[in-house]
N, C-alpha and C positions, 0 to 999 in steps of 0.2 A: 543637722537637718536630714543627711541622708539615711541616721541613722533611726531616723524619726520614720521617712517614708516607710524603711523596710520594717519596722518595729507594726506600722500598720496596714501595710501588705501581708503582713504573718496573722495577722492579727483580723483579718477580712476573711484569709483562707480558713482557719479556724473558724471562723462563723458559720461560712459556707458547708466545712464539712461539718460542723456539728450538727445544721436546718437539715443536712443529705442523711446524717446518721439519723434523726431526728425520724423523718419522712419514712426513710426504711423500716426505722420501729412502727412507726405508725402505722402502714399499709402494708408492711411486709410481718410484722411480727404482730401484733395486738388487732390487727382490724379480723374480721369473719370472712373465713373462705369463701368465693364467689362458687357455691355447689352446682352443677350444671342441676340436679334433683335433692331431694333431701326426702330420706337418705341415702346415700350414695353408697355403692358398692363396691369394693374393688380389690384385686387379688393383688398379691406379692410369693411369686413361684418363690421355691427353694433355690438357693444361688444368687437371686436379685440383687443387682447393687442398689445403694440408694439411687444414684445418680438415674440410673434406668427408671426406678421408681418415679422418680419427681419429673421426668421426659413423659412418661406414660400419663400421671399426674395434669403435668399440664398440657397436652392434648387433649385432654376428656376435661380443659377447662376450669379443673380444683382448684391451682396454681396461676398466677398471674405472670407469677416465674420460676423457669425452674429451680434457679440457682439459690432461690434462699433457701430453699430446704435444706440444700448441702450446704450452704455456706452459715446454716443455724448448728446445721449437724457437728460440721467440723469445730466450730464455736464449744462446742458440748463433750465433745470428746466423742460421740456418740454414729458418727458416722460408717463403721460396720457392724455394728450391733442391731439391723432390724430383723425381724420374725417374720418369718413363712405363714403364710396363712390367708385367712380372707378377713376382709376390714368391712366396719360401716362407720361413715360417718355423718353427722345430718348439722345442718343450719346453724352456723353461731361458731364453729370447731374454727381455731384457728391454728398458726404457722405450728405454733410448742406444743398445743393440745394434738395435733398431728404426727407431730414427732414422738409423742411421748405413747400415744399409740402404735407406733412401728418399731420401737424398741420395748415397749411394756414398760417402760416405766411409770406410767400411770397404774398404779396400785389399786384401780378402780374397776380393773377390768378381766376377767376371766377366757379362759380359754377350753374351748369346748371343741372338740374331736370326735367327726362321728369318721366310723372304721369303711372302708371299703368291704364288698364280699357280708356285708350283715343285712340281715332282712328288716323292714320295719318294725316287724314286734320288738326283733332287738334292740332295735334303735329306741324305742320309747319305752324301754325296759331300763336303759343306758338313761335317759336323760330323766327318769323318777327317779334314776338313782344318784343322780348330781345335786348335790343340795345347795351349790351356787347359783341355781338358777331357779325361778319362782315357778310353780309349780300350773300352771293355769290347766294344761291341756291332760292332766296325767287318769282324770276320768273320764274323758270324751270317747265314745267310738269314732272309728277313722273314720267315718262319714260328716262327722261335723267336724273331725279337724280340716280335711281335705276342704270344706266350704269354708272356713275362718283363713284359709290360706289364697282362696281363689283359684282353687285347682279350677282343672276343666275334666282332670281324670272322676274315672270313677273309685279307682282302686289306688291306694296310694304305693306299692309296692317298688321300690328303684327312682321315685322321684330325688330323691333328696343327695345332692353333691356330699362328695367324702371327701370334707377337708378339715382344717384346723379354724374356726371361725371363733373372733376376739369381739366380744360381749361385756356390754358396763354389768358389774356384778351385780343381780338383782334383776336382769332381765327374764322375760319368758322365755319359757319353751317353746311357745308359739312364736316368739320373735326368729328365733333360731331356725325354726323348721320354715318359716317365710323364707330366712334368706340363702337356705339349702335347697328351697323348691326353686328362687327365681336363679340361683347359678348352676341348678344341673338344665334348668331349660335355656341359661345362655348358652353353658358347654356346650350341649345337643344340635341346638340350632347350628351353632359354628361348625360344629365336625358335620353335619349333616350339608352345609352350604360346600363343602371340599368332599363330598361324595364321589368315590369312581364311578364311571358309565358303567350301567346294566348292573345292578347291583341288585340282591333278588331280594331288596327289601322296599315296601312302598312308602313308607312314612319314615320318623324321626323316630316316634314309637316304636315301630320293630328294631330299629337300630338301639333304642334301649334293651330291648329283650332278649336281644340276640347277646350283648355285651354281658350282658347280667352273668348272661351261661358261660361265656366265655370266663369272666370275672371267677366264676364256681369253679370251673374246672382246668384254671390255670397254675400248677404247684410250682412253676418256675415263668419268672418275666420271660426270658428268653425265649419260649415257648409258644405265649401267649399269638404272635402273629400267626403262627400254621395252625394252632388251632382255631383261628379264626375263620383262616380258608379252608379247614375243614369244614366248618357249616356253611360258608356259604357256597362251597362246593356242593356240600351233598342239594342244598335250596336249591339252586340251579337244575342241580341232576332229577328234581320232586322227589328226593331219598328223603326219610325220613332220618330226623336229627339222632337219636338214639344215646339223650346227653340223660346219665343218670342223678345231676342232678335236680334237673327239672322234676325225673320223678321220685325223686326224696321229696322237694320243695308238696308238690300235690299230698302227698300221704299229712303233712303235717305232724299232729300229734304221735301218729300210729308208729311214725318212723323210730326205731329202737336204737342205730346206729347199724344194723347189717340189711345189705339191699339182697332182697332173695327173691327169686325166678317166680314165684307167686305174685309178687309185688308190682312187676316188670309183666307180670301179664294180667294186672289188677284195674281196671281203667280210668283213669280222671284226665281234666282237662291239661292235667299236664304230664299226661302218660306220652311221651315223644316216640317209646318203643310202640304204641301203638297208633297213636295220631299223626298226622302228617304234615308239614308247616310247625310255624310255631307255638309256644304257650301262649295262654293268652293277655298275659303279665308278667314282667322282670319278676326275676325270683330272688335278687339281690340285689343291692347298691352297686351299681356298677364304678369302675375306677376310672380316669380320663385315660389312662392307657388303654382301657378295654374299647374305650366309645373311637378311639381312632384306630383301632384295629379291624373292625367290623368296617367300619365306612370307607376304607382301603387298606384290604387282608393282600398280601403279595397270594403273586399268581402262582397257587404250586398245582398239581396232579393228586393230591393228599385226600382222603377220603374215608380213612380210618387213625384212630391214636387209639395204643394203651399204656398204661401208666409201667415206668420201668423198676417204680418199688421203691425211687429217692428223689421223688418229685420232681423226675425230668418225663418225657412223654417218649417211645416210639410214635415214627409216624408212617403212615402207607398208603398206596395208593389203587392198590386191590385186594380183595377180601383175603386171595393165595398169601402172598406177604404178610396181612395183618393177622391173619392165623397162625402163622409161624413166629407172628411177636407175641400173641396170647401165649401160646405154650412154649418161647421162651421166658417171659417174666411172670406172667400169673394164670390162673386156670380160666381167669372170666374178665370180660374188657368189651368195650363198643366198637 
């Protein structure tokens, strides 16, 4: 008799857990993520663990919990094997089909890299040339592409984030360049809400333009923050920027690959050796490093760089000093 009770006390718990494994598949594995929008956007830095992922995840509402993700992951073997990059996902995507985009193993889907430091043409020079990707936008002038995206720009120049973004194979161009415009206007906004005081830029927009140059003219990370305070030193001081890549960008075509003293004293709107303030448009994609160096460059005295010839920068903080780095490393420098 007693072996009867526990035969169906064993025999109760098993039901139980199998209704609880049951449920779990149900709601946790096979039912549609509850998307706060569709479609949903959302990054995964280099270095992310899942576990961080799926915390992020469910805060922003994807997830009802965190832990099936990991606890599908682990299931799978698949738990350190997710991809850097930026994600979309829309309506109907559930727990697997989520996972299976953070590792790639869905075979359905490509991956698209727009470069940091390339200007637009490039960039839509780069995506005619990807034959994964449907070709919608590749004879539009930028004016009707910028309207099919919902710009508010006029000029498309430096909108579009440099990242690695993961695409069902067959998607547009236009899809891509959508969701490169709405994550370089999240990054911007966020770095521009953690702005230092007195910062001698007035909008989000010049904090793109400024980055852009910085982005140009930066041959070493390491570098990258002085020369940020160099411009907006010299802004502060109404010194004009004297950044020769701005006026390579203006020449355009004409540019051969040598910047000559005619050139430098040729004028367009992105002549900075002769104009004062900034261009009137990024001259490249800027990187997130660039956009958080600009919107708080440390405080140095710095007011000149010239290039030391291995892509590290001399830097100085009056014209005496900075002459004396020109004619130690090269005959010509800013």
């Amino acid at each position: 008799m007693r072996k009867s009770r526990v035969a169906a006390s064993f025999f109760i718990v098993v039901l139980v857990a199998a209704g609880a494994a049951a449920w779990v598949a149900r709601d946790w594995y096979g039912a549609p993520l509850p998307l706060p929008t569709s479609p949903f956007d959302f990054e995964v830095r280099a270095g992310s663990s899942l576990a961080s992922v799926a915390r992020r995840l469910h805060d922003a509402g994807v997830l009802p919990h965190a832990a099936a993700l990991t606890w599908l992951a682990r299931v799978r073997g698949a738990d350190r094997a997710i991809k850097a990059g930026s994600y979309e996902i829309e309506a109907g995507v559930t727990l697997p089909r989520l996972l299976d985009k953070l590792t790639q193993g869905d075979v359905l889907q490509t991956a698209v890299t727009i470069v940091e430091g390339t200007t637009f043409a490039e960039l839509r020079r780069a995506l005619r040339e990807n034959t994964q990707l449907a070709q919608e936008t590749a004879d539009w002038p930028d004016a009707q592409v910028l309207a099919r995206i919902g710009a508010a720009e006029t000029q498309p120049e430096g909108l579009f984030f440099p990242d690695t973004y993961f695409l069902a194979t067959g998607s547009s161009d236009l899809a891509l360049l959508k969701r490169a415009y709405r994550l370089l206007h999240e990054r911007l906004a966020a770095a521009w809400a953690r702005r230092t005081p007195d910062l001698p830029l007035a909008t989000p927009y010049d904090a793109l333009i400024l980055a852009s140059i910085v982005e140009k003219e930066t041959g070493r990370a390491g570098d990258r923050p002085l020369i940020a305070s160099v411009f907006v030193n010299r802004l502060q001081r109404g010194m004009r920027l004297q950044t020769d890549p701005a006026v390579i960008y203006g020449m355009g075509s004409r540019f051969d690959g040598n910047l000559r003293k005619r050139d430098l004293e040729t004028d367009t709107p992105y002549n900075t050796y002769l104009r004062e303030g900034l261009p009137p448009t990024p001259i490249a994609l800027p990187s997130q490093a660039s956009i958080d160096v600009v919107v708080a460059p440390p405080k140095t005295s710095y007011l000149y760089f010239v290039s030391r010839g291995d892509g590290t920068s001399e830097f100085s903080a009056n014209l005496i000093e900075h002459n004396r780095a020109v004619s130690k490393y090269q005959k010509s420098g800013r």
